[in-house]
MARMAR-192308 format. One record per residue (C-alpha): residue in one letter; residue number from 0; z, y, x. Coordinates in steps of 0.1 Angstrom, whole numbers. Layout:
SITE   balum   martor      zz      yy      xx
SITE       A      NUM       Z       Y       X
...
This chain:
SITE   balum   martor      zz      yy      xx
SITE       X        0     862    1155    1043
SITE       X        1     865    1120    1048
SITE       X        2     867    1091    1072
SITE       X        3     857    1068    1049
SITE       X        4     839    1033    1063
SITE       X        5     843    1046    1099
SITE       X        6     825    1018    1123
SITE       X        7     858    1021    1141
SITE       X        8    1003     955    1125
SITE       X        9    1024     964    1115
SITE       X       10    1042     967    1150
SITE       X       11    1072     938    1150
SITE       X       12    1106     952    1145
SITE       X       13    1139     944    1138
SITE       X       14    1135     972    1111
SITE       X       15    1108     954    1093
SITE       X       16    1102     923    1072
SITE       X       17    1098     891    1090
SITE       X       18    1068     872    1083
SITE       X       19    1081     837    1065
SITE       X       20    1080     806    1087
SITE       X       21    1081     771    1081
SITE       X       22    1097     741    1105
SITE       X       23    1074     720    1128
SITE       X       24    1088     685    1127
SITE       X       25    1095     695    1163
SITE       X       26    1122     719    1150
SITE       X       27    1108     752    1162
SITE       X       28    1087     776    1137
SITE       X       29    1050     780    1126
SITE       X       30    1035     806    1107
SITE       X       31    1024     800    1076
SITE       X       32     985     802    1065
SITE       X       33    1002     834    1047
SITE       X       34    1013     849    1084
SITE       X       35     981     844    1101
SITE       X       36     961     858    1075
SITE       X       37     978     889    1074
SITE       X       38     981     894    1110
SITE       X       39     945     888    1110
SITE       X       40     937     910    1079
SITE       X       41     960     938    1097
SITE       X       42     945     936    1128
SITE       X       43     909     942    1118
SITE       X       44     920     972    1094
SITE       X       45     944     987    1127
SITE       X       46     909     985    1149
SITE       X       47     889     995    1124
SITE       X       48     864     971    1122
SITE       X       49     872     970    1087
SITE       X       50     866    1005    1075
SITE       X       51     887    1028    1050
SITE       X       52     879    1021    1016
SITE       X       53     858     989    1018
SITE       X       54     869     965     991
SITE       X       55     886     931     999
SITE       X       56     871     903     979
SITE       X       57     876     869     982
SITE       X       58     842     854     994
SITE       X       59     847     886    1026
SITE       X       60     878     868    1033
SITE       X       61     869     840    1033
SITE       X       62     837     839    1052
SITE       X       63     854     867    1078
SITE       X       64     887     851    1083
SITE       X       65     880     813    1073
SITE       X       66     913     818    1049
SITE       X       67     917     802    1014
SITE       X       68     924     823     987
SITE       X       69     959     817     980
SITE       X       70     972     826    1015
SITE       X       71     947     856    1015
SITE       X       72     960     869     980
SITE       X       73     995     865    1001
SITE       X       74     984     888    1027
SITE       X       75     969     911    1001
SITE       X       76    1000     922     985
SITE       X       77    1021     918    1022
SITE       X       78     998     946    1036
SITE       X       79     997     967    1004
SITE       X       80    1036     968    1005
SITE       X       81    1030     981    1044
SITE       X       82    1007    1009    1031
SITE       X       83     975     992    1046
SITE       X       84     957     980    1013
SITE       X       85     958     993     976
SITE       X       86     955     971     951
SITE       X       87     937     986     918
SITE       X       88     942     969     887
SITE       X       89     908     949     877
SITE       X       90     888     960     905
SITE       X       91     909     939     938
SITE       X       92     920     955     965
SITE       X       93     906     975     987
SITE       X       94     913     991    1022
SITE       X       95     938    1027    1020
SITE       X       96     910    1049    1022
SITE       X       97     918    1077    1055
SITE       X       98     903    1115    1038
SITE       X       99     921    1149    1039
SITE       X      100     943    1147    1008
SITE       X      101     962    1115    1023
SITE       X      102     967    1131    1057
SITE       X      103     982    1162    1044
SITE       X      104    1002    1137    1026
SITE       X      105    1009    1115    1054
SITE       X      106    1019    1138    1081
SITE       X      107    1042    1157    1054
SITE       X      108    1060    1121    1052
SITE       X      109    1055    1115    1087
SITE       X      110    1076    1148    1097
SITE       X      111    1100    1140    1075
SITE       X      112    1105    1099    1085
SITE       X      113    1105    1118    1126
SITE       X      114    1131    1141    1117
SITE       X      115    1154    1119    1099
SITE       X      116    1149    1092    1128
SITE       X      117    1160    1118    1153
SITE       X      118    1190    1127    1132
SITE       X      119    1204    1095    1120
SITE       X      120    1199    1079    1153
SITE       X      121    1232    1061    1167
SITE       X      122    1230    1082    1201
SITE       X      123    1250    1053    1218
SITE       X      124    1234    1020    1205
SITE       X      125    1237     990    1236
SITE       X      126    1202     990    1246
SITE       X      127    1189    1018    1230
SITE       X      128    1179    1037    1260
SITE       X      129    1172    1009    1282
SITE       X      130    1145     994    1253
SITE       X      131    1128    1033    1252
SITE       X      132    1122    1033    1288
SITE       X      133    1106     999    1288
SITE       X      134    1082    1009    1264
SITE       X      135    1074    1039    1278
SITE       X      136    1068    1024    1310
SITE       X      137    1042     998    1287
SITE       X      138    1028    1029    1272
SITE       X      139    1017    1040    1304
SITE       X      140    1002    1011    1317
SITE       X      141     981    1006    1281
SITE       X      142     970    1044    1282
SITE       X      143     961    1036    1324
SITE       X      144     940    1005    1310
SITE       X      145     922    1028    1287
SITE       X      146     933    1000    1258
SITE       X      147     934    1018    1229
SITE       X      148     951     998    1202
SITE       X      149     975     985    1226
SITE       X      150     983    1021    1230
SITE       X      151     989    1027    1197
SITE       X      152    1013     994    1191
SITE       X      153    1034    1002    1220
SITE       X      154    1035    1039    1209
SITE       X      155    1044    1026    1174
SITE       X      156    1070    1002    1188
SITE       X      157    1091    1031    1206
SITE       X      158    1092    1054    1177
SITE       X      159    1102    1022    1153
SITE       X      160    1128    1016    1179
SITE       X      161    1144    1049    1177
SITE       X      162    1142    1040    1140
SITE       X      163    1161    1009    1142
SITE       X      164    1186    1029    1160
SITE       X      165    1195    1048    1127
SITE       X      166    1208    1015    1113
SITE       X      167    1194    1024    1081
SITE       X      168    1171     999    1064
SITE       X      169    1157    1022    1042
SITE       X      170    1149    1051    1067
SITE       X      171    1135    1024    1094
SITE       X      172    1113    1005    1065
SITE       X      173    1098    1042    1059
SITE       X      174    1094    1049    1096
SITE       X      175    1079    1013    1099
SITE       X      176    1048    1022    1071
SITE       X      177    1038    1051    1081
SITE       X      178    1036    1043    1118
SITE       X      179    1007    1015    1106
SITE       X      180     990    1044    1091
SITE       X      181     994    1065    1124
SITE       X      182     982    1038    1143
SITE       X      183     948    1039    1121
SITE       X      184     945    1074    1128
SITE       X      185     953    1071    1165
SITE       X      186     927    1043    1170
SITE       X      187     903    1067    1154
SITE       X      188     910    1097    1174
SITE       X      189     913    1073    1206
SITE       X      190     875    1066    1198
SITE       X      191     865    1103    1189
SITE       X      192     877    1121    1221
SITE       X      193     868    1086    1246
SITE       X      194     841    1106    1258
SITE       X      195     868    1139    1264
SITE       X      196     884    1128    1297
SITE       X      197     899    1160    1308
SITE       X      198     911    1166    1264
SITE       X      199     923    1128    1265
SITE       X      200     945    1133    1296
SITE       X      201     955    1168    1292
SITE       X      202     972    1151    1258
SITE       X      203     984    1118    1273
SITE       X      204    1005    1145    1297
SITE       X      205    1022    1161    1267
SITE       X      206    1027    1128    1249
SITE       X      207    1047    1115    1281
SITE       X      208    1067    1151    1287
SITE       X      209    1077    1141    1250
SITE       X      210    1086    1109    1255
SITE       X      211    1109    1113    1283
SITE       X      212    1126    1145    1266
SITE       X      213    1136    1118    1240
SITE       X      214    1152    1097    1266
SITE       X      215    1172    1128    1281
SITE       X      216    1182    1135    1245
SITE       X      217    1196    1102    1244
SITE       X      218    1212    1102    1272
SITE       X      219    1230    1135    1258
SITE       X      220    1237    1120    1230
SITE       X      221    1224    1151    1214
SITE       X      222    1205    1147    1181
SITE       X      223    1196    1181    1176
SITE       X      224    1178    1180    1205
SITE       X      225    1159    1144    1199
SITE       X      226    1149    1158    1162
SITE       X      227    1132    1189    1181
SITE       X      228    1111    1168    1204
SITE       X      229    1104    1147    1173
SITE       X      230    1095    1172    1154
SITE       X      231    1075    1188    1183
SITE       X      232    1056    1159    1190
SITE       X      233    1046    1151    1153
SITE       X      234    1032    1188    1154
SITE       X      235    1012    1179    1188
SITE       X      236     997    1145    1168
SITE       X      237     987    1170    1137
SITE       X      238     971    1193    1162
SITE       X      239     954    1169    1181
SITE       X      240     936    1154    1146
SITE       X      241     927    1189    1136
SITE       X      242     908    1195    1168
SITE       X      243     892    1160    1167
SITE       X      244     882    1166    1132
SITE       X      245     870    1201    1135
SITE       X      246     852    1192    1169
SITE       X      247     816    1195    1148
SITE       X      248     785    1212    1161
SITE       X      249     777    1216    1127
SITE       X      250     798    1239    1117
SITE       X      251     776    1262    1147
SITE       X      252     742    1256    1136
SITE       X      253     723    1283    1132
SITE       X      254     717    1295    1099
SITE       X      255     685    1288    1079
SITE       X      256     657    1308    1075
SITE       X      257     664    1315    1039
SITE       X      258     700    1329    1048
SITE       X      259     684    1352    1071
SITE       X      260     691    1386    1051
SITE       X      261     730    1398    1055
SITE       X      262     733    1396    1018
SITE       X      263     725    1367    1012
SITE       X      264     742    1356    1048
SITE       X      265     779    1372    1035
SITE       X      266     776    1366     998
SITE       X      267     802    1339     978
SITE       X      268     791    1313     965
């Protein structure tokens, strides 16, 4: 199964690369042609409006984005080294295509990135604590606005943060990719279930329980404890995507005519 070409940023952090910047003659920065295509670029394939798969040309760029193709060749290979675009040898690049395989994939790495978070975490960081509730307290007001990708930044953010927190720049630059690809898949399921009030707030509940049980842990200092809620909550987003998924009346249709007969109905094919 596939979500390929669904009609459907990397969230800032001290943990991940800063776009480069050049000087105003004022003295303050600017981003480059570079930083605003990407954040463009990223933005569209976070919402997406540009669908899984669909290839990245030049003349799409340009006519999309009204970016040349130097600065959009930049973005190219900024967003493929944050997991958003592959690029194939002689064929460009194209959008990271969202099907089964990669999710198995993903939320393999994703468990692992949560758990090793929640273990290497420095507890006691200045700030730590105080930064988690704030963006839990954002969290609530995007989910209370019903603005989905919002939602899914400010979600990002407070799991990056706890990432930050390990002091380990290899562990947080993990934690930082595969929370742009959770955000794809969040924005998607946020679209799926819209219509699933009392599903959508049932699971909002259990996000929240889980986000203040990772403030208590803190608190505690306890890091067995923050890598079970971790662990329990990546298990809630895997749930929550297999439901969504395999939410299909099709699978209930009746059967045909021609698979009437029980043999036929209960043979292997």
């Amino acid at each position: 199964m596939s979500i390929s070409k669904s009609p459907l940023t990397r969230v800032p952090s001290r943990a991940t690369r800063r776009p480069r910047r050049t000087a105003r003659s004022n003295g303050q920065d600017t981003p480059t042609q570079a930083d605003i295509a990407t954040n463009m670029i990223r933005e569209s394939i976070l919402d997406l409006s540009m669908g899984p798969g669909i290839r990245l040309d030049d003349k799409v760029l340009l006519r999309r984005f009204k970016v040349g193709r130097t600065p959009a060749r930049e973005a190219m290979n900024r967003l493929a080294s944050e997991g958003l675009v592959e690029i194939q040898p002689n064929r460009g690049a194209f959008v990271l295509p969202l099907d089964i395989p990669l999710l198995q994939q993903f939320f393999d790495a994703y468990a692992a990135s949560e758990r090793l978070n929640g273990f290497f975490c420095q507890t006691q960081e200045a700030g730590l604590i105080t930064d988690i509730e704030r963006l839990q307290l954002n969290y609530e007001a995007t989910v209370a606005a019903r603005q989905w990708l919002d939602t899914t930044r400010v979600n990002a953010a407070l799991h990056l943060r706890i990432a930050e927190a390990t002091r380990n720049r290899y562990i947080a630059d993990l934690a930082a990719r595969l929370h742009n690809q959770a955000r794809r898949v969040s924005f998607f399921i946020y679209r799926m279930e819209a219509e699933d009030g009392q599903a959508l707030d049932e699971h909002q509940r259990r996000i929240n329980v889980d986000h203040h049980d990772i403030v208590s842990a803190l608190r505690r200092n306890d890091n067995a404890a923050l890598v079970e809620v971790l662990t329990r909550h990546v298990q809630l987003f895997h749930a929550r995507i297999m439901r969504v998924l395999g939410a299909t009346k099709g699978v209930n249709a009746p059967d045909p005519v021609r698979f009437g007969s029980a043999a036929l109905r209960d043979a292997r094919f």
